[in-house]
N, CA, C, O and CB atoms as a CASP TS submission, in Angstrom:
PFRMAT TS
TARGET T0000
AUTHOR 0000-0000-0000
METHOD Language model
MODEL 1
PARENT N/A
ATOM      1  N   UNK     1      -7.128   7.354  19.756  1.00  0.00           N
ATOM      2  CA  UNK     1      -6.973   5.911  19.578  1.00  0.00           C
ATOM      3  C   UNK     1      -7.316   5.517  18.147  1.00  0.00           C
ATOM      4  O   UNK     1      -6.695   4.787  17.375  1.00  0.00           O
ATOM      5  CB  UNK     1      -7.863   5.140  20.575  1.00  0.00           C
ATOM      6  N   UNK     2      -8.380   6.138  17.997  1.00  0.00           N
ATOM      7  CA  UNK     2      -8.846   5.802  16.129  1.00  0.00           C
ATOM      8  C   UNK     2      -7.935   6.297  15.259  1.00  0.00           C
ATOM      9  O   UNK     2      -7.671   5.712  14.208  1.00  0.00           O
ATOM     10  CB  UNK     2     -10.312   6.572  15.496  1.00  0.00           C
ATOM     11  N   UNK     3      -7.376   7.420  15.619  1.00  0.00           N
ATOM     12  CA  UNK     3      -6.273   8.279  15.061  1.00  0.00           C
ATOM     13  C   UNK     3      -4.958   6.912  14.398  1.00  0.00           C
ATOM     14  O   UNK     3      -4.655   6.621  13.241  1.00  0.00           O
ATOM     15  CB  UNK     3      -5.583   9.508  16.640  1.00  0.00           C
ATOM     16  N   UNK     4      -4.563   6.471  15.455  1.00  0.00           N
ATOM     17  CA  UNK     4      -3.290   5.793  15.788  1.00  0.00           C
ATOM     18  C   UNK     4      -3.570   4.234  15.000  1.00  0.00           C
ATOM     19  O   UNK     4      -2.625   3.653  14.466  1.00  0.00           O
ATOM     20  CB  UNK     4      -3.028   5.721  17.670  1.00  0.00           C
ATOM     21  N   UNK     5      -4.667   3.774  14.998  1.00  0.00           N
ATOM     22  CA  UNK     5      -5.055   2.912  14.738  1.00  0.00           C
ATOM     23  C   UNK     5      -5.051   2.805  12.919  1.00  0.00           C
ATOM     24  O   UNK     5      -4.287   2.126  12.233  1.00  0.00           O
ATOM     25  CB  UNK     5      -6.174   2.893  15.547  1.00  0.00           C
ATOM     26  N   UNK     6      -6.080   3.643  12.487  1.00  0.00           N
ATOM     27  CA  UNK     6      -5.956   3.888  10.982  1.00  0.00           C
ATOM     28  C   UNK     6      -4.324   4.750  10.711  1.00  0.00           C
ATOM     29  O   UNK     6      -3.855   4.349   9.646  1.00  0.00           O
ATOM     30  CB  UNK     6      -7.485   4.973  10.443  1.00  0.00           C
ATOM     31  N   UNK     7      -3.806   5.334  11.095  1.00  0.00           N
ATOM     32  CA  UNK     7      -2.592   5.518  11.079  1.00  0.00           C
ATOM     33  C   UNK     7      -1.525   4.134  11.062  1.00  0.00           C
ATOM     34  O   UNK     7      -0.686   3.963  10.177  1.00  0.00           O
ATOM     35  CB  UNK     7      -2.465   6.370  12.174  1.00  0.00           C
ATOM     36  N   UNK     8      -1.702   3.363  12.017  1.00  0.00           N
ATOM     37  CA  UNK     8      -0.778   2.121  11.829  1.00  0.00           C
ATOM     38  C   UNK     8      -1.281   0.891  10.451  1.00  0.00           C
ATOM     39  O   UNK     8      -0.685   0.064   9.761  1.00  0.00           O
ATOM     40  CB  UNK     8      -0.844   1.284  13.493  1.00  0.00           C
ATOM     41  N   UNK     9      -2.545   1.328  10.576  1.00  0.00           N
ATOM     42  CA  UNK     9      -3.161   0.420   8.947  1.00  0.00           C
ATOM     43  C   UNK     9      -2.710   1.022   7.930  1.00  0.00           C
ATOM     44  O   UNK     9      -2.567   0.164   7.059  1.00  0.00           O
ATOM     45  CB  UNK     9      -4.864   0.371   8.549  1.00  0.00           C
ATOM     46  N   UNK    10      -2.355   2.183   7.489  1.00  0.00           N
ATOM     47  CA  UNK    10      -1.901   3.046   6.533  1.00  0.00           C
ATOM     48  C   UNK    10      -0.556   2.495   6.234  1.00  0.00           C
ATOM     49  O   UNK    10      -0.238   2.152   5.095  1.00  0.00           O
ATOM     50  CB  UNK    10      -1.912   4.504   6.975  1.00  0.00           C
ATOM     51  N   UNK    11       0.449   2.390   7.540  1.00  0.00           N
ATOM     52  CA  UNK    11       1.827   1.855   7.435  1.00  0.00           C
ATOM     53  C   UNK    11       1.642   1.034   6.969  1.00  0.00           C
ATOM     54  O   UNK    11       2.063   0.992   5.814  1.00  0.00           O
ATOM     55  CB  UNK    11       2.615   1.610   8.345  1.00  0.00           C
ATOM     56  N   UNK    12       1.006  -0.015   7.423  1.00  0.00           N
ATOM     57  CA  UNK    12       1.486  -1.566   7.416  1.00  0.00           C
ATOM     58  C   UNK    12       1.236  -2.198   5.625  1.00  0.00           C
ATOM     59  O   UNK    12       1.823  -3.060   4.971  1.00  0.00           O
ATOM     60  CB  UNK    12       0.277  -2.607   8.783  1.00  0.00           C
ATOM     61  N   UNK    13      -0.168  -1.069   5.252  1.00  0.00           N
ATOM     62  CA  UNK    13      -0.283  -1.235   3.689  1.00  0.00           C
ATOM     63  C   UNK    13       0.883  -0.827   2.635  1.00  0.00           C
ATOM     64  O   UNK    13       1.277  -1.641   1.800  1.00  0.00           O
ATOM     65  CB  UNK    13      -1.453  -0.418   3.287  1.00  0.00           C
ATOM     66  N   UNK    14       1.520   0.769   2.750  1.00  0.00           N
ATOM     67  CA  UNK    14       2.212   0.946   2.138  1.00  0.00           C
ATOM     68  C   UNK    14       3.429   0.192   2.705  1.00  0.00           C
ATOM     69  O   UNK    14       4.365   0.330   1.917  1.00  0.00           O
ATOM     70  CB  UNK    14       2.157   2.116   1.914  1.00  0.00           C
ATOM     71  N   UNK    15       3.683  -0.356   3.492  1.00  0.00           N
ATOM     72  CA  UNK    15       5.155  -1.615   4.214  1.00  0.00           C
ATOM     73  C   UNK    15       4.797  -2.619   3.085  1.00  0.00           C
ATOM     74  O   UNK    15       5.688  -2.868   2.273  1.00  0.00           O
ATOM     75  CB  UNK    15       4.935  -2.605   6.359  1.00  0.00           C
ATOM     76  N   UNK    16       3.438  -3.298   2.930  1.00  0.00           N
ATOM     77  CA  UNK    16       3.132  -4.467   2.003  1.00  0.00           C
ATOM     78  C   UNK    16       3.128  -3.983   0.273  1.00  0.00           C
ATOM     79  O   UNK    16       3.592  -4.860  -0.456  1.00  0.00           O
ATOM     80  CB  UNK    16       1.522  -5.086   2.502  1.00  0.00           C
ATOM     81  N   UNK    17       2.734  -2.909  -0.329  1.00  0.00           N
ATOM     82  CA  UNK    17       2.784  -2.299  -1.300  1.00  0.00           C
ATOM     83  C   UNK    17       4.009  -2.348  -1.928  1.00  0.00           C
ATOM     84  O   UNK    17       4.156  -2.588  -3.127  1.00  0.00           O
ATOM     85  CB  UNK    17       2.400  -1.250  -1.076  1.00  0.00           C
ATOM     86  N   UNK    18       5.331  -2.011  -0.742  1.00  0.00           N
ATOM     87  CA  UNK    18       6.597  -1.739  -0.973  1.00  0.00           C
ATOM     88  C   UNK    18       6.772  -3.282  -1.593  1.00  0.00           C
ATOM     89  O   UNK    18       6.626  -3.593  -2.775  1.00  0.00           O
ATOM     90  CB  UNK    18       7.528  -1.184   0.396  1.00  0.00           C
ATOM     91  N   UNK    19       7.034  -3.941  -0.766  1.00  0.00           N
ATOM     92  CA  UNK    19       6.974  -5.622  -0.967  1.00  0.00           C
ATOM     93  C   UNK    19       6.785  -5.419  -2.480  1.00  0.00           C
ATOM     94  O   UNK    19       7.669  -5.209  -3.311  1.00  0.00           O
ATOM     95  CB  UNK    19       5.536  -6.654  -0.071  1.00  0.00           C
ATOM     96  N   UNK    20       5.250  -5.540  -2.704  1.00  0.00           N
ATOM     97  CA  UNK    20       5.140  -5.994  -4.044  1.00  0.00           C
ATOM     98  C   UNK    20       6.004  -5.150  -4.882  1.00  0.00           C
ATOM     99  O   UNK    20       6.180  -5.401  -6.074  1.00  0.00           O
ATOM    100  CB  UNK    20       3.729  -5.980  -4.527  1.00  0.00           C
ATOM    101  N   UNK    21       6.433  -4.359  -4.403  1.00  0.00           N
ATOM    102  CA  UNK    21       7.240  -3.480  -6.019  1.00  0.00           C
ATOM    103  C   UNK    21       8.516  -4.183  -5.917  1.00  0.00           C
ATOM    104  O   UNK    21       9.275  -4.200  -6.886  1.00  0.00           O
ATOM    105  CB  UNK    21       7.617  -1.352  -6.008  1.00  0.00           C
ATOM    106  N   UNK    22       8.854  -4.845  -4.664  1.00  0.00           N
ATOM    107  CA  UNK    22      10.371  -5.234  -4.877  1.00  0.00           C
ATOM    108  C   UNK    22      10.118  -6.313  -5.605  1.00  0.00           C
ATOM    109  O   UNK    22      10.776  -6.633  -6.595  1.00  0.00           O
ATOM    110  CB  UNK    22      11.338  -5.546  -3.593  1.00  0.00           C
ATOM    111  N   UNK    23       8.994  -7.035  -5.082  1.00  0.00           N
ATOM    112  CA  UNK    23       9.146  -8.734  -5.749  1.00  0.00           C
ATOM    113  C   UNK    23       8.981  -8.114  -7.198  1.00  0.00           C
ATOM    114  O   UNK    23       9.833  -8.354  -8.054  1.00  0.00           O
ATOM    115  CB  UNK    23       7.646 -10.228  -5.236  1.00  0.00           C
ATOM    116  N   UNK    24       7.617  -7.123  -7.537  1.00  0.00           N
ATOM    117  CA  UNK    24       7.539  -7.060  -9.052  1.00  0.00           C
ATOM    118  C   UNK    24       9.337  -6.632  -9.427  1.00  0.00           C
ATOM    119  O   UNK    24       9.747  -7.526 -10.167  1.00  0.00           O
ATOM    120  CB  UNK    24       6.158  -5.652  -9.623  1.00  0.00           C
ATOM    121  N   UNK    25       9.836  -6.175  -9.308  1.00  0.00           N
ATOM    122  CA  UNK    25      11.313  -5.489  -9.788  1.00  0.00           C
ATOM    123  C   UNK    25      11.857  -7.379 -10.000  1.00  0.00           C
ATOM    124  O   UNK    25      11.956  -7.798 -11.154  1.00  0.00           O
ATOM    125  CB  UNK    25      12.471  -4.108  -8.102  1.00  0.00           C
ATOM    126  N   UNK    26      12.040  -7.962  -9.279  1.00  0.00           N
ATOM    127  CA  UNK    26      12.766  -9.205  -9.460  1.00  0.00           C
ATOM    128  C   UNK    26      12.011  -9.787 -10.057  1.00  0.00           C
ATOM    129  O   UNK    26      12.641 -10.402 -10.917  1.00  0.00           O
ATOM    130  CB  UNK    26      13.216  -9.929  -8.446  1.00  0.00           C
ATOM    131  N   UNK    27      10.872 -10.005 -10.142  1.00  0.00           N
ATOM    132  CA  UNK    27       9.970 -10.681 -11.016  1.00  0.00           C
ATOM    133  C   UNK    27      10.463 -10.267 -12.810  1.00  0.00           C
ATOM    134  O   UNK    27      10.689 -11.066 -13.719  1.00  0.00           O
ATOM    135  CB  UNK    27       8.274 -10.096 -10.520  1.00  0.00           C
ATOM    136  N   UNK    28      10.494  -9.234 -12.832  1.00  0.00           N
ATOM    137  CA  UNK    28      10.732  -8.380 -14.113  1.00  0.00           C
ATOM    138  C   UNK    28      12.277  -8.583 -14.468  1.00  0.00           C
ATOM    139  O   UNK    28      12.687  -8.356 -15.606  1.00  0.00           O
ATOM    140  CB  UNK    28      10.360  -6.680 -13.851  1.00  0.00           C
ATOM    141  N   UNK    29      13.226  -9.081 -13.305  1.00  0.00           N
ATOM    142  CA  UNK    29      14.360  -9.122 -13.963  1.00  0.00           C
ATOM    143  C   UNK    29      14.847 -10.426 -14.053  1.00  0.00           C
ATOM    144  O   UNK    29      16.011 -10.654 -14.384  1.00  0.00           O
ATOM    145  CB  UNK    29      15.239  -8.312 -13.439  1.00  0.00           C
ATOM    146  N   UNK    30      13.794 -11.562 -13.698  1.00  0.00           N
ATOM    147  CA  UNK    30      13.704 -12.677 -14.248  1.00  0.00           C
ATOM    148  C   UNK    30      12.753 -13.260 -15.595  1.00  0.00           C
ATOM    149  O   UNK    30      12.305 -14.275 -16.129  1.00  0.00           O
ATOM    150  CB  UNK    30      13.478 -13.229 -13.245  1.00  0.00           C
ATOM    151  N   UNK    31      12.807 -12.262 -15.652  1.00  0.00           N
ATOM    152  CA  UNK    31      11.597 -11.928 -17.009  1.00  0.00           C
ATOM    153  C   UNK    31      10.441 -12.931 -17.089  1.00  0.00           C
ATOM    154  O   UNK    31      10.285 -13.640 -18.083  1.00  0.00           O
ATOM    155  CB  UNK    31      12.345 -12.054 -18.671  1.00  0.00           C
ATOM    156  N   UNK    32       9.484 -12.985 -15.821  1.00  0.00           N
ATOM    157  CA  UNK    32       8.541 -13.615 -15.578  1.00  0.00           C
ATOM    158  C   UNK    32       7.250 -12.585 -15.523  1.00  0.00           C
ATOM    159  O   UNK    32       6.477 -12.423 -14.578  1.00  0.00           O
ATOM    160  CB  UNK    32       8.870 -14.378 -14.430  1.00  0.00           C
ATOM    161  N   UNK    33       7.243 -11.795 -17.094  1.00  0.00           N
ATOM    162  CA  UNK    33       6.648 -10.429 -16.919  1.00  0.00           C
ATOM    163  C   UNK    33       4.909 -10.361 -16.243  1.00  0.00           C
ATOM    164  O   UNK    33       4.397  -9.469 -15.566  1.00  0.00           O
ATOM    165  CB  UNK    33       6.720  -9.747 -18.546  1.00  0.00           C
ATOM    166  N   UNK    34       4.455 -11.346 -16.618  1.00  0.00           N
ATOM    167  CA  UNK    34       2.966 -11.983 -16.005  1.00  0.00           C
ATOM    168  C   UNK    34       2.775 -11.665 -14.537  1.00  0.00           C
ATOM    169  O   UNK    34       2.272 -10.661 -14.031  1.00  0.00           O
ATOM    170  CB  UNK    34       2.880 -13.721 -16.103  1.00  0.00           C
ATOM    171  N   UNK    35       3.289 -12.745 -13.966  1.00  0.00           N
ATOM    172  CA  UNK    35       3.517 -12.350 -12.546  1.00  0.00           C
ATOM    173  C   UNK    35       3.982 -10.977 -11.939  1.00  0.00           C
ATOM    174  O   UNK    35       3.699 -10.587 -10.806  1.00  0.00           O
ATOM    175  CB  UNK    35       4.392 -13.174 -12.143  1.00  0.00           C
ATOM    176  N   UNK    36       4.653 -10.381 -12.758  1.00  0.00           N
ATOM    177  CA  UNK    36       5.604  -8.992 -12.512  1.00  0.00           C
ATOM    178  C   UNK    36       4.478  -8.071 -12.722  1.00  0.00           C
ATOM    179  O   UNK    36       4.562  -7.005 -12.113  1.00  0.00           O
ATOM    180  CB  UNK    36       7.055  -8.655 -13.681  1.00  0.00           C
ATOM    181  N   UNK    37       3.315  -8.284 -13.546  1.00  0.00           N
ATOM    182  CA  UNK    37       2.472  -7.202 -13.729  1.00  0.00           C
ATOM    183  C   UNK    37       1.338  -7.399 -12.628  1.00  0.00           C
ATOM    184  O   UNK    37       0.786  -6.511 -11.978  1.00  0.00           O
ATOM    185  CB  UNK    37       1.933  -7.142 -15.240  1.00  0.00           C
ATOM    186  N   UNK    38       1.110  -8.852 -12.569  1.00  0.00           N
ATOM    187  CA  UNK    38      -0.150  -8.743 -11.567  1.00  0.00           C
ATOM    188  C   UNK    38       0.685  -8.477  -9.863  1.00  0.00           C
ATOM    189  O   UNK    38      -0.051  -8.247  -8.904  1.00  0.00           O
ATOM    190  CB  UNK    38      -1.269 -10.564 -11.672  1.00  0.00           C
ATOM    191  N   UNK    39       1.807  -8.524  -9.717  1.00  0.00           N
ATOM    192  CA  UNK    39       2.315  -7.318  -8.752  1.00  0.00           C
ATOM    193  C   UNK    39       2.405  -6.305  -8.643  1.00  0.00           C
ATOM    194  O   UNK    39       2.398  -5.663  -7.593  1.00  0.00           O
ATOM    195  CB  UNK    39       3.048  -7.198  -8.498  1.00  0.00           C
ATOM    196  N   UNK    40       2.514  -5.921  -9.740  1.00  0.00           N
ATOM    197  CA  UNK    40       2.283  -4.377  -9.809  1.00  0.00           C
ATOM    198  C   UNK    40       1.297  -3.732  -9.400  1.00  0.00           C
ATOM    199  O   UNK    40       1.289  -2.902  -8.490  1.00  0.00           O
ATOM    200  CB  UNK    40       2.292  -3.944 -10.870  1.00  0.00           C
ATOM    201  N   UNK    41       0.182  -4.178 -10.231  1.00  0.00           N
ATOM    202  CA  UNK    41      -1.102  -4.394  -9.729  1.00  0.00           C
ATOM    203  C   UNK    41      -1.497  -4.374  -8.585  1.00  0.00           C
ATOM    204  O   UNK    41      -2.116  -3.452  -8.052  1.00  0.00           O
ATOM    205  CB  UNK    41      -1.468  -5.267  -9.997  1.00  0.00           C
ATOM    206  N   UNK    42      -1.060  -5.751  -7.935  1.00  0.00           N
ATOM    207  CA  UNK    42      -1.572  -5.248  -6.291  1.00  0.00           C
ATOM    208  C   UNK    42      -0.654  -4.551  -5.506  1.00  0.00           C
ATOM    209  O   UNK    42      -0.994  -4.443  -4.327  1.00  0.00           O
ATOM    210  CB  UNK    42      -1.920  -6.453  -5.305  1.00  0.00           C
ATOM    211  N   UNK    43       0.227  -4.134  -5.765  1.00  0.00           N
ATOM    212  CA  UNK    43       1.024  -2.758  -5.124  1.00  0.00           C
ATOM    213  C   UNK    43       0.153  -1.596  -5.375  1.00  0.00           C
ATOM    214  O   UNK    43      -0.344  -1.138  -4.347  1.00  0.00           O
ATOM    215  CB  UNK    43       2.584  -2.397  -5.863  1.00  0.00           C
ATOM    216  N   UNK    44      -0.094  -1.128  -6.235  1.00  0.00           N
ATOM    217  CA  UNK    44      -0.942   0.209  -6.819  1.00  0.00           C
ATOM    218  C   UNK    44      -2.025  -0.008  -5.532  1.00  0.00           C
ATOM    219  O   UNK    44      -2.129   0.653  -4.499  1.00  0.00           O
ATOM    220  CB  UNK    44      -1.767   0.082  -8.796  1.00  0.00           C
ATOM    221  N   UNK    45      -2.765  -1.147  -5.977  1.00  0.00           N
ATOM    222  CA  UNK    45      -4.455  -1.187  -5.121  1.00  0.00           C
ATOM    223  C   UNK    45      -3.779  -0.855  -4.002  1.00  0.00           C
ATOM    224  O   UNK    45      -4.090   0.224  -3.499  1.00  0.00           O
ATOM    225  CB  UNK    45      -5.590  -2.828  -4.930  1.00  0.00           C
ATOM    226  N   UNK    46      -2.580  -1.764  -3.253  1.00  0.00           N
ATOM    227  CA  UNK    46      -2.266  -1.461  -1.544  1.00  0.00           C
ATOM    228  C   UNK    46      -1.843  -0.191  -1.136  1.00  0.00           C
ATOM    229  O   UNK    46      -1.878   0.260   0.009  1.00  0.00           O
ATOM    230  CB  UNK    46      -1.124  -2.323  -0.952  1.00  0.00           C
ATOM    231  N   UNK    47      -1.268   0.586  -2.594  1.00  0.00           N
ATOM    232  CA  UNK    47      -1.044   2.109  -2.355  1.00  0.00           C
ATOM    233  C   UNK    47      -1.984   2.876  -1.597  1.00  0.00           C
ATOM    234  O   UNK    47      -1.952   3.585  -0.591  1.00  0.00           O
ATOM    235  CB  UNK    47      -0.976   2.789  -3.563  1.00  0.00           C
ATOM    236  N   UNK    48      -3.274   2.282  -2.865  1.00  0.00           N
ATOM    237  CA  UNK    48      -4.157   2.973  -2.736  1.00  0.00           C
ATOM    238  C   UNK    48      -5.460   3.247  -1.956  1.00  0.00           C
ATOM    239  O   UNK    48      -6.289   4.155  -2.019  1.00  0.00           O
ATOM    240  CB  UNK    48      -4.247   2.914  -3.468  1.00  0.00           C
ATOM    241  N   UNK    49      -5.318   1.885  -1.026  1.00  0.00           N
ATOM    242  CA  UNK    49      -5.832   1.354  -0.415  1.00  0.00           C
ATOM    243  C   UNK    49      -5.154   2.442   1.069  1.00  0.00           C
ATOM    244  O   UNK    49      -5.849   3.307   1.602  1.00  0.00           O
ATOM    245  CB  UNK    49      -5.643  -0.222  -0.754  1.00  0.00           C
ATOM    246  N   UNK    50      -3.739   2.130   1.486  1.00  0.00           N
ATOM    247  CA  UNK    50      -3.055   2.830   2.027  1.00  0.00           C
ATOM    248  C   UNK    50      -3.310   4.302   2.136  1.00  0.00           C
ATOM    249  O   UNK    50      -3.656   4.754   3.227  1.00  0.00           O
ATOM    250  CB  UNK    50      -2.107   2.555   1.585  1.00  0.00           C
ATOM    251  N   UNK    51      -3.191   4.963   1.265  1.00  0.00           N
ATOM    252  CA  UNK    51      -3.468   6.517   1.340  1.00  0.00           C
ATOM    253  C   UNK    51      -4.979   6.513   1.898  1.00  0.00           C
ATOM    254  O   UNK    51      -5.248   7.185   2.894  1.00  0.00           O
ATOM    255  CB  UNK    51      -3.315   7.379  -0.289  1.00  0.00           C
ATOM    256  N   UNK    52      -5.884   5.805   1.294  1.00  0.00           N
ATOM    257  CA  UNK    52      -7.541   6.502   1.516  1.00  0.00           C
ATOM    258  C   UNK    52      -7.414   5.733   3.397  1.00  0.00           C
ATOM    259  O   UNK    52      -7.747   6.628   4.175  1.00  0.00           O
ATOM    260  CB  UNK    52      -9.413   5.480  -0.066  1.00  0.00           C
ATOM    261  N   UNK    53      -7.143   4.765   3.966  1.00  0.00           N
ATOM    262  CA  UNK    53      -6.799   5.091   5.157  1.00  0.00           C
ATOM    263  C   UNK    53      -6.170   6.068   5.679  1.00  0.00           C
ATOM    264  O   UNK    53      -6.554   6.219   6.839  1.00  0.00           O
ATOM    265  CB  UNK    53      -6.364   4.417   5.475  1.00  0.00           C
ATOM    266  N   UNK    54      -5.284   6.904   5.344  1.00  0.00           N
ATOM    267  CA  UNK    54      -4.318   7.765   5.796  1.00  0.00           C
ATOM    268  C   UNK    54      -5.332   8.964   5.517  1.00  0.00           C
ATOM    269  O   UNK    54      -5.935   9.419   6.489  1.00  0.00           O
ATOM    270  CB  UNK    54      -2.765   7.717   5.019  1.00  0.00           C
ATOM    271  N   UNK    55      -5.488   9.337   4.647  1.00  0.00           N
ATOM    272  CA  UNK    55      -7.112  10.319   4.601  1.00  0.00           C
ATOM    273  C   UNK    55      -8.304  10.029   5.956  1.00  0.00           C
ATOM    274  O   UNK    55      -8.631  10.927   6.732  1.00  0.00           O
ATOM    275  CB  UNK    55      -8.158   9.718   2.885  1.00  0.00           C
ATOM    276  N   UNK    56      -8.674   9.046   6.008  1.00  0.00           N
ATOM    277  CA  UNK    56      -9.517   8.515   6.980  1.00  0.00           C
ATOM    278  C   UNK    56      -9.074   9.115   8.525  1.00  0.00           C
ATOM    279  O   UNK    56      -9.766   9.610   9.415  1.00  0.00           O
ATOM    280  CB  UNK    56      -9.416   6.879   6.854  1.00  0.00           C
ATOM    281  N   UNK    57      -7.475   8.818   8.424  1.00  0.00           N
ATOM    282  CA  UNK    57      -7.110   9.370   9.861  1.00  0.00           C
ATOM    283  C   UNK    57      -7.123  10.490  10.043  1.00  0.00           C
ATOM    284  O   UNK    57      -7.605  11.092  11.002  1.00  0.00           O
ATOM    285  CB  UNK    57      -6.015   9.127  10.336  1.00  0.00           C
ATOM    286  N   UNK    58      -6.335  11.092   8.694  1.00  0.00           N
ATOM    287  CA  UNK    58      -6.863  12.717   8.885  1.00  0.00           C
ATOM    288  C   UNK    58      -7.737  13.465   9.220  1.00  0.00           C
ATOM    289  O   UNK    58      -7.686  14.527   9.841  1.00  0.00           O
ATOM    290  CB  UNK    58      -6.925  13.229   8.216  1.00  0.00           C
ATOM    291  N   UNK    59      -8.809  12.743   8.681  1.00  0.00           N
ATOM    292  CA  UNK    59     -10.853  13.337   8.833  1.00  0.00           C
ATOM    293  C   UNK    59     -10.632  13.240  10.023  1.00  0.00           C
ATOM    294  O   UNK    59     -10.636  14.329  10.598  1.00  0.00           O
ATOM    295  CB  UNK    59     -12.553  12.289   8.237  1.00  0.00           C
ATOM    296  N   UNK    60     -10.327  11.885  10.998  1.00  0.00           N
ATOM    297  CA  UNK    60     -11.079  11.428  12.117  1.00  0.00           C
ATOM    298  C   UNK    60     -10.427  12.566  13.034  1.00  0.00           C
ATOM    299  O   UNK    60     -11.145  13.154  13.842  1.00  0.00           O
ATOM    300  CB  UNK    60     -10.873   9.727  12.581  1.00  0.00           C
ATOM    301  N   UNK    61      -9.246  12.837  12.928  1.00  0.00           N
ATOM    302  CA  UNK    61      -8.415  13.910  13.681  1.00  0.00           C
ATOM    303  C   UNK    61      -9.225  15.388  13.934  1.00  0.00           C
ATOM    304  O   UNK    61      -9.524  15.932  14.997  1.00  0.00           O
ATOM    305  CB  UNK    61      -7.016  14.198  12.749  1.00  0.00           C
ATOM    306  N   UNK    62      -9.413  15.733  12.806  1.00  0.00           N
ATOM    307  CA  UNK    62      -9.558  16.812  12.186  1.00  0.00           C
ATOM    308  C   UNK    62     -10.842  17.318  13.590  1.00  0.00           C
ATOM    309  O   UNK    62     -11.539  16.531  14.229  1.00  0.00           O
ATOM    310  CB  UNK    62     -10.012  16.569  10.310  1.00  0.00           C
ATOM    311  N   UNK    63     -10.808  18.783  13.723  1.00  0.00           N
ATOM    312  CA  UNK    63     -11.543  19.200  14.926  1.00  0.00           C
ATOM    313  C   UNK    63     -12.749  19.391  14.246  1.00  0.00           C
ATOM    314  O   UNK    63     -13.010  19.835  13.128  1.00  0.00           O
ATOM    315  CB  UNK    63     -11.009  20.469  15.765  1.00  0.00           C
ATOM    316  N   UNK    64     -13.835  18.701  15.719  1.00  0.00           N
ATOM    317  CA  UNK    64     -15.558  19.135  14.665  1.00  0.00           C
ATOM    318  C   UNK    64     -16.225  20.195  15.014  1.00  0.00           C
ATOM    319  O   UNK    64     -17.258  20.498  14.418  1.00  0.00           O
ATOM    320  CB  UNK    64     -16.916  18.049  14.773  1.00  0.00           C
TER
END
């Protein structure tokens, strides 16, 4: 259950991460580069945020 759980938080971050890279991409090709960077920005963190959950599920899996 913990497995599945931090597993579906993992998705749903890199699902929102994605987001920001699209808006940053249109942001950038409206040349509103400000905004385009502090998306970027929080895409990276939700990456990264994303993976160290996805690690988390792994541990919790993992046999003790």
């Amino acid at each position: 259950m913990k497995f599945g759980l931090l597993i579906a938080l993992a998705t749903a971050l890199f699902v929102a991460a994605v987001f920001f890279f699209v808006r940053s991409s249109e942001l950038l090709l409206s040349k509103d580069y400000l905004a385009a960077i502090l998306h970027l920005v929080a895409g990276l963190a939700l990456s990264k945020a994303g993976l160290e959950l996805a690690r988390l599920a792994v541990l919790a899996r993992a046999p003790r």
